[in-house]
N, C-alpha and C positions, 0 to 999 in steps of 0.2 A: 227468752220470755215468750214460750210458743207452748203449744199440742201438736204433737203429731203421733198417728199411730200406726200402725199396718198391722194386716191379719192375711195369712193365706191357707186356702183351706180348697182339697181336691178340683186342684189345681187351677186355680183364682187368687186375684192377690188385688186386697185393697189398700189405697194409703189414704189419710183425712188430715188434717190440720185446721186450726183456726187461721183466722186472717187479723188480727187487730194489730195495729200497729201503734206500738209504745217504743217510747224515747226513756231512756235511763230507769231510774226506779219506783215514778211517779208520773210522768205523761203519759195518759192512754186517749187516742185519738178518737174521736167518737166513726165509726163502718161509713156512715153517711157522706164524711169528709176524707175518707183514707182508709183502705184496706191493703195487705200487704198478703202478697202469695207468695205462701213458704213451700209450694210442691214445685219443682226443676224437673220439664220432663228432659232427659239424658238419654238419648237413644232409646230400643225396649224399656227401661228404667224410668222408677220417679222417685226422686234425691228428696228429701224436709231437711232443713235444717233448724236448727236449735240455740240461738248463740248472738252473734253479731251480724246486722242485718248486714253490713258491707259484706259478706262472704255472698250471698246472689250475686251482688255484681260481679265481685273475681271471678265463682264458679262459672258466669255465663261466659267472660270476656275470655278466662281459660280455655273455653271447652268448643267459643267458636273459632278457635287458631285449633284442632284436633279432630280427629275422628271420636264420638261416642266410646266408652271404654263399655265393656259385655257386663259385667259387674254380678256375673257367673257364680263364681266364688268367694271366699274369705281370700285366695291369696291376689285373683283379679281387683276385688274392692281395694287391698292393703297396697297393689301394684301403682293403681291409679292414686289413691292418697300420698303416697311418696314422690311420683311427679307433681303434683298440688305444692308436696313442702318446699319441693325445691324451686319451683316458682317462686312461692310465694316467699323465698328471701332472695331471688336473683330480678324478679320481675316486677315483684309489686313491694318496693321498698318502706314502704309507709310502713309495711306490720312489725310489728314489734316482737323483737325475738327475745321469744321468753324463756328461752332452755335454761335461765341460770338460776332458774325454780331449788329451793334445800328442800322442798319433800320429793321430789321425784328426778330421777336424773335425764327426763323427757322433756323434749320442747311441748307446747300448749299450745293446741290448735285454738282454745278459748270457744269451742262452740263445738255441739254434736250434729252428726248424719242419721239418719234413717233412711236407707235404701230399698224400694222394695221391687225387683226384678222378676225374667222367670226363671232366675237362680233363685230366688228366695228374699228373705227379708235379711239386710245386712243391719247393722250398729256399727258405727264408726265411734268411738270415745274422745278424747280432745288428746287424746294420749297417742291416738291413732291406729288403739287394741281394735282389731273387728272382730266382732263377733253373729253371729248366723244363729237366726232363730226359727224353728217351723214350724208356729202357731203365730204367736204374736208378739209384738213387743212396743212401746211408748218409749219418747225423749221430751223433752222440755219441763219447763217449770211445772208442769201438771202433771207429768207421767206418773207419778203416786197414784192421783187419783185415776186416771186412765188406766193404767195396771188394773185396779183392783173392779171396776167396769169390766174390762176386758176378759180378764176371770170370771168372775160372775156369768154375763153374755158368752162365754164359752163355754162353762159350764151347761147353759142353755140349750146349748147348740142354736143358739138365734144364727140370723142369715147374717152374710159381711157388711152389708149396707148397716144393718141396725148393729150392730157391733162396735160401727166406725162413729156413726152417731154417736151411739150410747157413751162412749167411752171420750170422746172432744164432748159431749156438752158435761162429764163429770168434771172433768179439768175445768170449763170454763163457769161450773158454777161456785166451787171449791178454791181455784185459784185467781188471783188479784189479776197473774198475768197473762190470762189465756181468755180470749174474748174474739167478736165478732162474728161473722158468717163463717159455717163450715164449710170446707173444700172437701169433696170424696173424689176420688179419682181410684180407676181400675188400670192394671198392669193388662194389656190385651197378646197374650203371646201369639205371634203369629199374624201379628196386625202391625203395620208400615204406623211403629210409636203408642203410648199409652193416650188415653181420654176417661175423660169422664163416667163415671158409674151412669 
């Protein structure tokens, strides 16, 4: 129950998300009392996730037993997801292994990624399909409307900053589940980690 979006464009790369943090299908916490940061900066890399908030905590407690993964690629992003799985049914026993899903013969990661590096902007699916995008692309409950932002502001050719705007407050006017303060943050290649636009 998130926005997040990324856009890269001659050779810049922004990621944005909301911050509001909701509890099941009906708490939404008011920004004042609770914000929740959905960007993971990951080495060069800044990770959004989309899904279940405990996945921050695994991604962080994972990632600081390891070196940063490059997240270069579709087969780098897919490399590093597969050691996550296998974690996450030898390590972190709590998750519930869903592989015995009848529509897909996939296990459920139950939550998506948006990776945006200066490999590019990755998709992670709950399937674990990635996919590379090089303009832009949204996940979460909003991404409809952020998509269709996104388009539009591209069509524009507006700048990344109003893009990243533009497209997290369509989501959070549109959707129930996408609210609070926006986070933008810039990938800086060539810079010791990402920061802020």
């Amino acid at each position: 129950m998130s926005i997040i979006v990324a856009i890269t464009r001659e050779g810049r790369t922004v990621i944005a998300a909301d911050q509001q943090t909701s509890f099941g299908e009906g708490q939404r916490i008011p920004a004042e009392n609770s914000t929740t940061p959905k960007i993971l900066p990951v080495g060069d890399a800044l990770v959004g996730g989309a899904g279940w908030g405990v996945y921050d905590h695994i991604m962080r407690h994972y990632l600081a037993r390891r070196e940063p993964p490059a997240f270069e690629s579709e087969a780098g992003v897919f490399e590093f997801f597969l050691g996550l799985w296998k974690a996450l049914h030898d390590d972190y026993t709590f998750v519930n292994d869903q592989a015995q899903s009848r529509e897909t013969p996939f296990g459920d990661l139950d939550s998506t990624f948006l990776i945006a590096s200066p490999g590019g902007i990755f998709k992670v699916s709950t399937d674990m399909d990635v996919c590379r995008f090089d303009r832009y692309f949204a996940i979460g409950s909003g991404a409809d409307y952020a998509l269709g932002a996104l388009h539009a502001l591209d069509q524009q050719r507006a700048d990344l900053e109003t893009m990243a705007r533009g497209a997290v407050a369509a989501a959070m006017t549109f959707d129930t589940y996408c609210g609070g303060e926006v986070d933008i943050r810039e990938v800086r290649c060539g810079v010791a980690g990402p920061g802020p636009v």
